[in-house]
C-alpha positions, 0 to 999 in steps of 0.5 A: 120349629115352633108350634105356630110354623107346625100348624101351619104345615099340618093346615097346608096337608088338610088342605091339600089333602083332596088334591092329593088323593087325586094324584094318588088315584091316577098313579094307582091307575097305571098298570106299573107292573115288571117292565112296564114302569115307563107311564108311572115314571113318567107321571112322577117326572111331569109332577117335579118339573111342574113343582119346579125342581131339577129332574134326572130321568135316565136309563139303567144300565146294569153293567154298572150295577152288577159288582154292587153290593146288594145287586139281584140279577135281571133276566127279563127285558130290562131295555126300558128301565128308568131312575127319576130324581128331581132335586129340590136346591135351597137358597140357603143351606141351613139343615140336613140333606135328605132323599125321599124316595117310593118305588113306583113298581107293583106285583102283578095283580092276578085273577082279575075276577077275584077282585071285588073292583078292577085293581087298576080303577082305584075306587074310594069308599068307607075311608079307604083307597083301592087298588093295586099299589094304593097301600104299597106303595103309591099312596106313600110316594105321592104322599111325600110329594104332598107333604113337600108342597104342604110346606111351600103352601105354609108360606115356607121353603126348606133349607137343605138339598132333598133329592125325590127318588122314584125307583123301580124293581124294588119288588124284585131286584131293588137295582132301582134304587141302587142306580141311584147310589151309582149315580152319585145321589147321597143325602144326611139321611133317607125317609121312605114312606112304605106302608109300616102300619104308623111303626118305625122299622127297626130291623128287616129281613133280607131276602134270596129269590132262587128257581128250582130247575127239574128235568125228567123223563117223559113217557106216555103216562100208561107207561108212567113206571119207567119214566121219571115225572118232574114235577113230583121230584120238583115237589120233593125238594120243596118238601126239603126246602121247608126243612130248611125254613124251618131250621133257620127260623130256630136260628132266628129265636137268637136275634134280638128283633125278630126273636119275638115273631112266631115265624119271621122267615117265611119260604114261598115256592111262587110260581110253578110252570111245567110238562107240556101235555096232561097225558105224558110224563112231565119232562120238565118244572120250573119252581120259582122261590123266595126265602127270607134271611135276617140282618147279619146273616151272610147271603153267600152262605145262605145260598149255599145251605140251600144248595147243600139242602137240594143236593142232600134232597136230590142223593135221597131221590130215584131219579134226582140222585143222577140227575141233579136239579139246578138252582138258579138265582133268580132276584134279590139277593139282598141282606137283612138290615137293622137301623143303626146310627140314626139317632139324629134323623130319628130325633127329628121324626120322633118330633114330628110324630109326637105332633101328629100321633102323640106319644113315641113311635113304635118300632116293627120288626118287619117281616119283608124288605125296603130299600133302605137295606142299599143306604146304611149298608152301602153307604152308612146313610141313616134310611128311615122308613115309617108310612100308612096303614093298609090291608092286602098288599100283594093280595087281592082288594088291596087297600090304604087306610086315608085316615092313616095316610093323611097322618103319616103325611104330616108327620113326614112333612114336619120331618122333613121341616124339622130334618132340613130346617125351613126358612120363609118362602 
């Protein structure tokens, strides 16, 4: 690709770029928590059919999934869940096949008090979009889309097939984008826009969601000596837990990426809910968990160090010793992943960065996950993943930098350019 066709495609995204940041507010505004993915998925399959391409939108069924590798099991109502494709076909096949995919699902947004402006009114100022989702990863999806029609603007076409995936439950499951895999989408590499701060990841961790189910004895609490309270004994095993956390973090000093991080495996007790009444005894607490683990590290293994770790807990505790906890897993059971084999795809963005940023890409050793854990582990599919510059994800006032998005636009438009090759429109 010479330079001329290259300014071309950066002018078509700076033209664009206010017609983008539109699209990316109104997909901000849909409230695309858990289960109510439905509007966004929506919205994203009206935008591939109004830019001409082939749209697959279909119901998930986990029976399908369920043997899979990488599958985290749903409990929740999962009746309206949908995948949406929309498959671009060249005229002429000259490049690399691609799958651009964001995930259109967003954590819930919490107190709403505690946000400086309501997180589903996505407001501009000082440079930056917020709004939940805006960073994570709404910005990034609609930025893909942006970034192929940049390329259609500049008077070009791409010659290679490119599925645009929306997914769902990559907060949670990540069974979204493994639908798409069951479903038969393959592509030469992956590119996923998530918001890596301009860096390339390089390794990621893995992650298990599991829930700590505690039963006690409930008595008044002027009696509270003779019946036994759950959730103190809940408080117990998550003391245990962070033990453990901190063993597996002394594992991690041997791993070539993360070895340089103070403390890339992080153990969360997220949500907790029990007892019934202030005045009695609680009988019950249910601790909801998340604890990372790195490339390499077996998940079945995994998960029985941290049932060896409540088990010990509990034979050290009055009342838990004859009354066990159970562990539930609860979500993702999903196996760090560490980019190898794509030196072609990284050659090629490495192109497109330089022209956009200068100089090489850095890498990131990434303390979260990203679906591309599903491409090169399941399928050997080279999965990219590289996008803007933001703050409070997950948090209150999240945030996307434009600056950062608008360049980590055009460094995806010309690698999708240089990936798939262009031809004249």
């Amino acid at each position: 690709m010479n330079a001329d066709t290259q300014q071309r495609i950066l002018d078509a995204v700076d033209a664009g770029f206010d017609a983008q940041l539109a699209t990316t507010a109104d997909f901000v505004a849909i409230p695309s928590t858990r289960g109510a993915e439905g509007p966004c998925q929506d919205m994203i399959g009206d935008l591939l059919r109004q830019r001409g391409y082939e749209v697959d939108d279909w119901h998930i069924d986990i029976d399908e999934l369920k043997d899979l590798r990488g599958y985290g099991p749903i409990a929740h109502d999962f009746s309206r869940a949908r995948s949406v494709v929309g498959t671009y076909r060249p005229a002429t096949n000259a490049g690399k096949s691609l799958i651009l995919q964001g995930h259109c699902d967003v954590v819930p947004a919490g107190p709403l008090d505690m946000w400086e402006t309501p997180p589903f009114s996505p407001v501009v100022k000082n440079g930056r979009m917020y709004g939940r989702g805006a960073c994570d990863m709404k910005s990034g999806t609609i930025g893909a889309l942006y970034a192929l029609d940049a390329i259609k603007a500049a008077g070009l076409k791409p010659t290679a097939r490119i599925h645009f995936q929306s997914v769902i439950e990559e907060e949670s499951t990540g069974v979204g984008a493994l639908s798409t895999l069951q479903r038969g989408y393959r592509a030469d590499a992956c590119f996923i826009p998530e918001p890596t701060g301009g860096k390339m990841v390089r390794s990621q961790v893995g992650v298990i969601w599991f829930r700590l189910r505690v039963r006690g004895i409930p008595v008044h609490v002027a009696q509270a000596g003779s019946g036994s309270n759950a959730i103190m004994a809940a408080y117990h095993l998550i003391h245990a837990i962070q033990k453990l956390e901190i063993d597996w973090n002394e594992r991690a000093k041997a791993d070539k990426h993360f070895k340089t991080l103070v403390h890339p495996i992080n153990f969360n007790p997220g949500i907790i809910k029990g007892g019934d009444w202030a005045s009695s005894v609680p009988a019950w607490c249910d601790v909801d968990c998340r604890i990372a683990v790195l490339p390499g590290w077996s998940i079945a293994e995994c998960q029985k160090e941290i049932l060896a770790c409540v088990s010990a807990a509990s034979r050290d505790h009055r009342f838990l010793s004859n009354n066990p906890p159970e562990v539930e897993w609860s979500g993702f059971l999903s196996e760090g992943y560490e980019l190898t084999n794509s030196a072609e795809p990284e050659a090629a963005f490495g192109k497109a960065f330089s022209a956009v940023y200068g100089g090489q890409v850095q890498d990131l050793a990434f303390t979260a996950l990203t679906d591309t854990r599903f491409y090169g582990l399941n399928y050997n599919i080279p999965s990219l993943c590289f996008g803007a510059s933001g703050e409070a994800i997950h948090g209150f006032n999240e945030f996307v930098d434009l600056d950062s998005l608008r360049k980590s636009t055009k460094a995806t438009a010309l690698f999708i350019a240089e990936w798939c090759g262009v031809e004249k429109g």
